[in-house]
N, C-alpha and C positions, 0 to 999 in steps of 0.2 A: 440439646445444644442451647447453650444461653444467650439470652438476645443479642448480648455484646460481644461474641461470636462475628468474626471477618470471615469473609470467604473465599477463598485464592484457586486457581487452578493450577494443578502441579500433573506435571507429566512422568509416569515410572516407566522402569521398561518393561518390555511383556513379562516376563519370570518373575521380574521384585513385583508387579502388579499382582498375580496368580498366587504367589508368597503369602504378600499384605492382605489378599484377602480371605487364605483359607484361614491365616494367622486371626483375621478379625474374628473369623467363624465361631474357630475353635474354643476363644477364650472371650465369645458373646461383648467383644469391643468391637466397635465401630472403627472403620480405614481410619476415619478423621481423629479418634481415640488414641488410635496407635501411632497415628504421623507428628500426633501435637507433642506425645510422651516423647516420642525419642529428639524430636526437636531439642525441648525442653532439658533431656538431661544431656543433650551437647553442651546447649547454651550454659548450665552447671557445668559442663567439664571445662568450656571456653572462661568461664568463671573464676574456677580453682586455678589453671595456668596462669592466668593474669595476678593469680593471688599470689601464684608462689613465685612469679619475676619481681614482681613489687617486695615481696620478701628476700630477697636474695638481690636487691639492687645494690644494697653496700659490700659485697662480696667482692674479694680482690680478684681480677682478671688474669688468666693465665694463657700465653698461647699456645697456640696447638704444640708448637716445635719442642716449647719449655713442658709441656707435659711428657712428650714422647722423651724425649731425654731423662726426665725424670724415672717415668716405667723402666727403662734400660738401666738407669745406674740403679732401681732398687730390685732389678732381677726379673722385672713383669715381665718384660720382653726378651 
């Protein structure tokens, strides 16, 4: 663990606890290994969304009712 390493106490529930740690076992990572990774690729997935609203801000707006009508007149529904 690197100096610059925080320390947090985090609470699982008993079965994700039992999980996380044959999981650490198995694949010789560390609980603290595996809780930082999946962290991490949320914070990348919470990343990418923010990327693609910011890309699609100029997008013309359609409402619900104007879509459903739409599906109907070209046969979706």
């Amino acid at each position: 663990m690197s100096n610059l390493s925080k320390r947090s106490t985090v609470y699982f529930d008993p079965s994700i606890h039992q999980a996380l740690r044959l999981k650490a076992a198995s694949t010789q990572l560390s609980v603290s290994d595996l809780v930082n990774e999946a962290v991490r690729l949320h914070l990348i997935e919470d990343q990418e969304d923010l990327q693609a609203i910011s890309d699609r801000v100029n997008e013309p707006e359609i409402s619900y009712e104007t879509l459903l009508n739409d599906l109907k007149k070209n046969g979706k529904l």
